[in-house]
C-alpha positions, 0 to 999 in steps of 0.5 A: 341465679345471683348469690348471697358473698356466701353462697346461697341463692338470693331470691329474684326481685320480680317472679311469678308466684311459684318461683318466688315461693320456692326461691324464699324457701331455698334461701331459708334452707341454705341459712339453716345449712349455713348456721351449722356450717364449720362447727364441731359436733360438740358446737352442733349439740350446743343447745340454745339457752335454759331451759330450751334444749333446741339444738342445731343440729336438733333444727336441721333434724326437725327441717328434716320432719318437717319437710316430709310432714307437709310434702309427703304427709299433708300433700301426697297422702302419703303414710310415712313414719317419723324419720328419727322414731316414733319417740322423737317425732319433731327430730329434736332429741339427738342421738350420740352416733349421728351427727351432722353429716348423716342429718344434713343427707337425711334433711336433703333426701327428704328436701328432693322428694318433696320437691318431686312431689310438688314439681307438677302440682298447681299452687291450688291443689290440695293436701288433707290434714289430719282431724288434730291439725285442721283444728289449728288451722281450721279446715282439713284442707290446705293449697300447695300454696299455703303449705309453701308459705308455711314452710317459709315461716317455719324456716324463717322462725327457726333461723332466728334461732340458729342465729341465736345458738350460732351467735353464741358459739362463737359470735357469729352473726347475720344472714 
């Protein structure tokens, strides 16, 4: 697999469908990791700008949220409660005893059970949504295949932001 000069996986330019999803995925999960990458936990906490209170490491939580919604949820069928409680659903609200270290594992386990559970599903299967999100997307049923392009969005959207906080830690840039 080729690499980006820092180290995260460049996506094949000709694939089948399946690989080229997954790869862009996994490049959009190594550009979170590589935002929060050498920072101090104060720089982490860092939110963005006024008024938003997104965090970095705020985004690596909600990865986390968001990995089990749409792998373990939506896919699998699977009830599992929220990850960091049921009063901090979307993962953003922080807690002064966890940093990023204990994010990123929890991030990654949740990245490695999903990836168990799709690994022998078709890009057709389905998962079901509950009655409030099918009226988002308009049915209850959403393919493997939308729910993979999805989370490509979701990363890429939140990367700008990691981008913007990183940026304005300490101006770096890019990637």
């Amino acid at each position: 697999m080729k690499t980006t000069p820092d180290g995260r996986p460049i996506p094949p330019a000709r694939a089948d469908e399946r690989v080229m999803l997954e790869a862009w995925l996994d490049l959009h999960r190594a550009t979170l990791a590589l935002k929060c990458s050498g920072l101090k936990d104060d720089q982490l906490r860092l939110a963005a700008a006024s008024p938003s209170s997104i965090t970095l490491l705020g985004l690596v939580q909600h990865a986390a949220e968001v990995e089990r919604n749409w792998f373990q949820r939506v896919f699998a069928g699977q009830d599992m409660p929220p990850i960091f409680g049921e009063n901090n659903v979307d993962g953003y609200a922080l807690r002064p005893g966890r940093g990023l270290d204990e994010a990123t594992a929890v991030w990654r386990a949740e990245i490695a059970r999903g990836r168990e559970l799709i690994a022998d599903a078709s890009l057709d299967d389905s998962g079901r949504l509950s009655a409030q999100e099918a009226g988002f997307v308009g049915d209850q049923e959403v393919s493997l295949r939308w729910i993979m392009v999805h989370m490509i969005e979701e990363y890429a959207r939140h990367n700008g932001h990691a981008d913007l906080i990183r940026e304005q830690i300490d101006g770096l840039t890019g990637a």
